[in-house]
Structures are given as structure tokens and as C-alpha cells.
Residue frames as qw, qx, qy, qz and C-alpha x, y, z in Angstrom:
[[0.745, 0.081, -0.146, 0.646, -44.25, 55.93, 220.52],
 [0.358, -0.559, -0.154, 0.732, -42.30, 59.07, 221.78],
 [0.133, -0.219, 0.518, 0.816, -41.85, 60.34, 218.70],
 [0.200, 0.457, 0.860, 0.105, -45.18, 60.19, 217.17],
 [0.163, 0.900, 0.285, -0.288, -45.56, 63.85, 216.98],
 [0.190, -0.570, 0.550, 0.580, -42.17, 64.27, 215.43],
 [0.291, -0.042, 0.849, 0.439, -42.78, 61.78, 212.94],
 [0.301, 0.826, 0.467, -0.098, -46.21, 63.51, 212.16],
 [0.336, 0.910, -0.130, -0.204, -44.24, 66.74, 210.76],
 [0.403, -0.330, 0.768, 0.372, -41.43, 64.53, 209.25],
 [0.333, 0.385, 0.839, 0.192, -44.11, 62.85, 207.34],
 [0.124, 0.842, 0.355, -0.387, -45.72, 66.53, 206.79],
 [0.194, -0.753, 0.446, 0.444, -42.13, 68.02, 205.40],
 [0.386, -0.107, 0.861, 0.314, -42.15, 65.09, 202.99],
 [0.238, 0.711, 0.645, -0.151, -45.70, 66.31, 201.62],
 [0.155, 0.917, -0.070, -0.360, -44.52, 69.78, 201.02],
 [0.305, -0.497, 0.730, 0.357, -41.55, 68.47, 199.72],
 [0.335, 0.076, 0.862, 0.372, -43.18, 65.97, 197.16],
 [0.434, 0.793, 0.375, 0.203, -45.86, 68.67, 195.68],
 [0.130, 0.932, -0.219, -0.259, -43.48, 71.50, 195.59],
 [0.184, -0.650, 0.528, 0.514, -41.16, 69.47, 194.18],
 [0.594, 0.292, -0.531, -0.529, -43.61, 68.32, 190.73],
 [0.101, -0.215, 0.971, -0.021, -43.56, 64.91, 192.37],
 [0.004, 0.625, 0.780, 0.016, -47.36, 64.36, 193.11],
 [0.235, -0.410, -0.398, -0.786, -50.42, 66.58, 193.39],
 [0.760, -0.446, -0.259, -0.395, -51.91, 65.22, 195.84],
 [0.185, 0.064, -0.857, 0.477, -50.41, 63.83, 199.98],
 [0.642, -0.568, -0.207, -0.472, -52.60, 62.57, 202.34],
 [0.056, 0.211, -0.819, 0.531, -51.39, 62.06, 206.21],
 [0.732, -0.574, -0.339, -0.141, -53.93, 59.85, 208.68],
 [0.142, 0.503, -0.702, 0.484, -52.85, 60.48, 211.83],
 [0.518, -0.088, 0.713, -0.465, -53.72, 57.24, 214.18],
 [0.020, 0.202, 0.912, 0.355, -55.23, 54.14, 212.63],
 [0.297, -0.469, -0.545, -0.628, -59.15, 54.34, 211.91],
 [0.511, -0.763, -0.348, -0.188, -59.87, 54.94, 215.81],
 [0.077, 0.682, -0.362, 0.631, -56.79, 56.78, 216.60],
 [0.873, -0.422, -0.240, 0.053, -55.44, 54.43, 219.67],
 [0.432, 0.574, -0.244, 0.651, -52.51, 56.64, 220.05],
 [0.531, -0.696, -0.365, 0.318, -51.32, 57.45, 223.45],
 [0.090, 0.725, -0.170, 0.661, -50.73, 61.42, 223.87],
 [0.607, -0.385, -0.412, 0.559, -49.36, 62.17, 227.18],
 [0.126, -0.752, -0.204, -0.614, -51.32, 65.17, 228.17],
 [0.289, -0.807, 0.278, -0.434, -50.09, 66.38, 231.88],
 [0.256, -0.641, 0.692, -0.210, -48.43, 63.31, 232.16],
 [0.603, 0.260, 0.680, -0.327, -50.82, 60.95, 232.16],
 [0.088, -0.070, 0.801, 0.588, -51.11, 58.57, 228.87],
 [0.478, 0.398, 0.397, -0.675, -54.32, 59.31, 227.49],
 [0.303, 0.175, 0.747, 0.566, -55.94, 57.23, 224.11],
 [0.253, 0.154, -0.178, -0.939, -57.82, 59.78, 222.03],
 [0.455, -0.271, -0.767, -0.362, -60.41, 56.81, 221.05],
 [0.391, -0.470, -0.701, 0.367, -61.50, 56.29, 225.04],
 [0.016, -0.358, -0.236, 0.903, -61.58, 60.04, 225.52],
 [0.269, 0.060, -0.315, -0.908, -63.73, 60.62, 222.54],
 [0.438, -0.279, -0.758, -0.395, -66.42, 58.12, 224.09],
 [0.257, -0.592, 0.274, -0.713, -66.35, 60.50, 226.93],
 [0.779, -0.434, -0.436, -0.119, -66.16, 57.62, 229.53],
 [0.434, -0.232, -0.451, 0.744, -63.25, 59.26, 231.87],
 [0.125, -0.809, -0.438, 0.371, -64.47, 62.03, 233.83],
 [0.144, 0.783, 0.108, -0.595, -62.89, 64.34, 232.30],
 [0.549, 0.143, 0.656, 0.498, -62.80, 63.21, 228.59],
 [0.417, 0.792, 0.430, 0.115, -64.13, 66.13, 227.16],
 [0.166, -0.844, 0.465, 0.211, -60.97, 68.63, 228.31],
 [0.533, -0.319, 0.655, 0.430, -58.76, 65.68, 226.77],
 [0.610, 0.581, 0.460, 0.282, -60.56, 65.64, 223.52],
 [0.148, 0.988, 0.020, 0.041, -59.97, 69.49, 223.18],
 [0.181, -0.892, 0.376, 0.172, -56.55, 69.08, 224.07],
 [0.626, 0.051, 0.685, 0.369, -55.87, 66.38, 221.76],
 [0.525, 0.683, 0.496, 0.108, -57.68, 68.22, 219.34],
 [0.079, 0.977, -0.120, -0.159, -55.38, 71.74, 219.79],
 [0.613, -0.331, 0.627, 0.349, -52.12, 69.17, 219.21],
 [0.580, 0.373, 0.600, 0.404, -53.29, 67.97, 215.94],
 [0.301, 0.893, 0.330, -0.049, -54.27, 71.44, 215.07],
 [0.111, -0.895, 0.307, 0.305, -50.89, 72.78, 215.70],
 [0.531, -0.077, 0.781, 0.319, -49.61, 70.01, 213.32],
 [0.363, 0.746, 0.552, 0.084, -52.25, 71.02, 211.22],
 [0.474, 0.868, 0.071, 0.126, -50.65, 74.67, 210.81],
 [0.518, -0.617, 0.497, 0.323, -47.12, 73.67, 211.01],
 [0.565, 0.318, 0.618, 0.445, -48.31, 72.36, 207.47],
 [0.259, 0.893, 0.308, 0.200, -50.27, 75.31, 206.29],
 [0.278, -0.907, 0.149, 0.281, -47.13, 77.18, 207.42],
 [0.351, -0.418, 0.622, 0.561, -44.64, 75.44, 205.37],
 [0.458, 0.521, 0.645, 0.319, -47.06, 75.23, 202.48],
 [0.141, 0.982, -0.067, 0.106, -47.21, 79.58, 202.73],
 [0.505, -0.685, 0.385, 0.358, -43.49, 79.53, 203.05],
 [0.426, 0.092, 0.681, 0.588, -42.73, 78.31, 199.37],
 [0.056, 0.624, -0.046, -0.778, -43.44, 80.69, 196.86],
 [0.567, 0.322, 0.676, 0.343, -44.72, 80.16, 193.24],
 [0.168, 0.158, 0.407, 0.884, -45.17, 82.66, 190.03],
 [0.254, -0.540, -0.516, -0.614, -48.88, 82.91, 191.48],
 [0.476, -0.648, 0.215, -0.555, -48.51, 83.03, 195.02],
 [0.180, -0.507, 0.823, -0.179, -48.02, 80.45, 197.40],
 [0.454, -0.042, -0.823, -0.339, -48.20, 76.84, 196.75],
 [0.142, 0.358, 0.755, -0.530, -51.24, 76.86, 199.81],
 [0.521, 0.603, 0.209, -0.567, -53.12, 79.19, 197.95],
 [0.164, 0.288, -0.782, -0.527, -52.46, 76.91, 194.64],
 [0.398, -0.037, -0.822, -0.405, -54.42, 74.38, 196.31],
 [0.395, -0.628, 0.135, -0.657, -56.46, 73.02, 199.13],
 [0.390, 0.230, -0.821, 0.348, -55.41, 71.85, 202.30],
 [0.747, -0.405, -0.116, -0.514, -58.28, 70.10, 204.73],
 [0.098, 0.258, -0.783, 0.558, -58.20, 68.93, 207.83],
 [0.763, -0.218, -0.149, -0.590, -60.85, 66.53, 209.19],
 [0.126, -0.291, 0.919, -0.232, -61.62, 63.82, 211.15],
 [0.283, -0.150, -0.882, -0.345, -63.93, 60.80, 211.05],
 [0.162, -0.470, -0.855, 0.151, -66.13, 61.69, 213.98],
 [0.058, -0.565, -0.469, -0.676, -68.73, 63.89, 213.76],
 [0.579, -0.565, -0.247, -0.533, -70.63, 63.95, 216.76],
 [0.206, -0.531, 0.701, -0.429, -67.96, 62.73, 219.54],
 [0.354, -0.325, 0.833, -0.273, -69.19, 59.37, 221.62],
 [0.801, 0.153, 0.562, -0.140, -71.57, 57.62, 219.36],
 [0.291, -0.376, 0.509, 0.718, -69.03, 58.55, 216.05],
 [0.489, 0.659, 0.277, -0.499, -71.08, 59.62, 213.56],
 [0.453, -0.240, 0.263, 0.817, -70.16, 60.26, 210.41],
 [0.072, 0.890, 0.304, 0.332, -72.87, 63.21, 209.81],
 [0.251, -0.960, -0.037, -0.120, -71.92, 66.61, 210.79],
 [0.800, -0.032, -0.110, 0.589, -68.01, 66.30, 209.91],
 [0.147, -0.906, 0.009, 0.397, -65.79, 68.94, 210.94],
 [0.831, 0.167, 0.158, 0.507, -63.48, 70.36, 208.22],
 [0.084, -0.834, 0.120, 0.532, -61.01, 73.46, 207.99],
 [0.728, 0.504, 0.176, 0.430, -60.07, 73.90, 204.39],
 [0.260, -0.829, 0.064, 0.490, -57.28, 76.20, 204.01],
 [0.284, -0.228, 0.594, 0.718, -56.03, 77.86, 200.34],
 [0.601, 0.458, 0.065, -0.652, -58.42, 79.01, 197.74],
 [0.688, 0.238, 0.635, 0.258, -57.73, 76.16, 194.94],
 [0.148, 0.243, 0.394, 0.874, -56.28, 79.19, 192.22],
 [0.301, 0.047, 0.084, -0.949, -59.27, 81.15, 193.79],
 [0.472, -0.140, -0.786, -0.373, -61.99, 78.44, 193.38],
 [0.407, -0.680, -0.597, 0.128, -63.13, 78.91, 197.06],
 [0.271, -0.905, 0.081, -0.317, -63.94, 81.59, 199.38],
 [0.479, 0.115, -0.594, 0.636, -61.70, 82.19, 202.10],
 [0.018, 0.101, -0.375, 0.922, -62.00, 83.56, 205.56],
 [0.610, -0.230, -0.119, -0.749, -65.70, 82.36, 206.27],
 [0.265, -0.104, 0.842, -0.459, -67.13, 80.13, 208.72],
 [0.564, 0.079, -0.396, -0.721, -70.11, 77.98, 207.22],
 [0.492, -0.093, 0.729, -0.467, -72.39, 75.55, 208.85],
 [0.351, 0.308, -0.673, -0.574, -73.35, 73.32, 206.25],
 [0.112, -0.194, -0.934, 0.278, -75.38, 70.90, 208.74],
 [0.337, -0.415, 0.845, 0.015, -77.44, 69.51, 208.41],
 [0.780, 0.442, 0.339, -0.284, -78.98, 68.54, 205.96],
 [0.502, 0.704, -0.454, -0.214, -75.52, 68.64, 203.46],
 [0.972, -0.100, 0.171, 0.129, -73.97, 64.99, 202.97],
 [0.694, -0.520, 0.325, 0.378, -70.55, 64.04, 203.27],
 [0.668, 0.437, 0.386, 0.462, -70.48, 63.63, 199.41],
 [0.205, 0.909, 0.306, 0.194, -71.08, 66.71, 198.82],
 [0.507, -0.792, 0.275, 0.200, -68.13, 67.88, 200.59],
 [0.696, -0.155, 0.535, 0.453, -66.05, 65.50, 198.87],
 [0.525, 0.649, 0.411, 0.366, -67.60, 66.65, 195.24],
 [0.100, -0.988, -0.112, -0.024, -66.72, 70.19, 196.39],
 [0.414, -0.741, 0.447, 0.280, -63.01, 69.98, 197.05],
 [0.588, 0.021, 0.672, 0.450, -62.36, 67.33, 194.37],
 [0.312, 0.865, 0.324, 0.222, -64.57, 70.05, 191.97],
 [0.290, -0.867, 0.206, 0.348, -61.90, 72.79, 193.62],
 [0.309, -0.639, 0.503, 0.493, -58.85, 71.06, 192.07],
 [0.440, 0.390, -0.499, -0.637, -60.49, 70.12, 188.36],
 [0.019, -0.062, 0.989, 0.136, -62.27, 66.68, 188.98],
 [0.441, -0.059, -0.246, -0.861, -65.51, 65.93, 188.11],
 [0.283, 0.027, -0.958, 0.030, -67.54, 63.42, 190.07],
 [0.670, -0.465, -0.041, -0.577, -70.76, 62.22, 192.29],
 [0.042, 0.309, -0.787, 0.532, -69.52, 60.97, 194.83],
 [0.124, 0.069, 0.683, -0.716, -71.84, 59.01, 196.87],
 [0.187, 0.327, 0.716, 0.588, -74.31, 59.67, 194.25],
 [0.089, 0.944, 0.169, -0.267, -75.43, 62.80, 195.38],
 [0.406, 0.418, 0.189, 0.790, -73.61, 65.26, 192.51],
 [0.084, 0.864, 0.147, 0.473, -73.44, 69.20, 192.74],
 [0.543, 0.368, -0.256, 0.710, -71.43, 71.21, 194.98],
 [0.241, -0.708, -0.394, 0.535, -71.43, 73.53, 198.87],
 [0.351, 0.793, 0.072, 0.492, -72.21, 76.82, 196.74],
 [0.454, -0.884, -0.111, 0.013, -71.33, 78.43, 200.04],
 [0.784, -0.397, 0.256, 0.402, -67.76, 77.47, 199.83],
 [0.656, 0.541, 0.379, 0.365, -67.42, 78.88, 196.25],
 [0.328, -0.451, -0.089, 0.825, -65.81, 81.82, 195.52]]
């Protein structure tokens, strides 16, 4: 639809809105179904992020990137209204953490080794901040997962690999 970027930060605003206001703890947003058939309309021209990310149009690698700087600015239109609210410890970003990923890893044959993720907020200080960390490839997804879900006080093996990305730690 037209609106499909609106209704991403509608659906964002509703997120901030339901942990700053005690409701949950936790929002997740997917944006696109599990291969993201969305049409973006990127110099005009309707473009599906799935077809571009199996690099068969000529120039599907400029559309991925510019599909990919959309979401990002969606991405910190959140992390902006999450540092915009204010709490007795700081802001309710740096209460917890806010991650941004997708399912493919490795572009045209979708992987799902070597995810990208941007975490942003220290979980009460429980990660580093401000560090770039390559964590490929030899760290599994789990581990990731045990690492963020270890951030906000859960304890699990995921995947059944247990322990944590010390790297990320603060």
C-alpha cells in the first residue's frame, strides 16, 4: 500500500507508547511478511525487496541498499522516540535493548548464518555501547539470541548452544 511506511511508525509510536506506558516489556514490529514482498517505490519505479535481494535485476544491489537506508530510518525514528522519554535512570532506550535485524544473512541464497544486527541501549548497562563487532563466523544465531534475552534477565539455551557474545558485554 501507499501508506506502508506511515503505518510502520504508527505501529512504532504504539511500541513506545505500550512500554513507556507499564503496558508490556517487550514490542516486536516485522516489517513485510517472511520474504518481505512489499513494493517500495524507489525513483519511481515499484521495486519488491524479495526480487532485489536475489540480485536478479541489474541493478539489485543499489535497490537493496536503498531499501535497506528506508528501514533504517524507521529504525531510528524508533530509537529516537525511545531517547525522547525520560525515566529516573535515563532514557527508556538505554533501559533496554532495541535490535534491528533481518532474516538474510548473506543476500541471494538467504542464509541464515552471518545475521546482521544493530542493537541499540545498554540493557541498565548490561552491554557495551559504541562498538562494532564481527562475531562471524563461527558464532551461532543462538548465541545472539541467549545474549540479548541474558541482557534483559532471562536465562536460556537457545538452540542448545548456552553461554553468551562476551564481546557485547559491558
Amino acid at each position: 500500500t501507499n501508506n506502508h511506511e506511515v503505518i510502520q511508525d504508527l505501529h512504532q509510536d504504539l511500541m513506545v507508547f505500550a512500554i513507556s506506558s507499564g503496558y508490556t516489556r517487550v514490542a516486536v514490529l516485522q516489517v513485510g511478511d517472511r520474504e518481505d514482498d512489499h513494493e517500495y517505490t524507489l525513483g519511481g519505479v515499484k521495486t519488491q525487496f524479495h526480487t532485489a535481494s536475489h540480485r536478479t535485476l541489474a541493478n539489485s544491489y543499489e535497490l537493496c541498499k536503498q531499501i535497506d537506508r528506508i528501514q533504517i530510518k524507521h529504525f531510528k525514528y524508533l530509537l529516537d522516540k525511545l531517547s525522547g522519554i525520560t525515566t529516573p535512570t535515563g532514557t527508556l532506550l538505554d533501559q533496554g535493548v532495541t535490535v534491528n535485524t533481518n532474516q538474510i544473512g548473506t543476500g541471494p541464497d538467504h542464509s541464515m548464518t552471518n545475521l546482521p544486527y544493530i542493537l541499540a541501549g545498554s540493557a541498565n548497562g548490561f552491554l557495551a555501547q559504541g562498538k562494532f563487532i564481527d562475531a562471524t563466523p563461527n558464532t551461532p544465531n543462538a548465541q545472539m539470541l541467549n545474549t540479548l534475552a541474558a541482557a534483559v534477565g532471562v536465562k536460556t539455551t537457545m538452540g542448545g548452544k548456552s553461554g553468551t557474545i562476551g564481546q557485547l558485554l559491558a
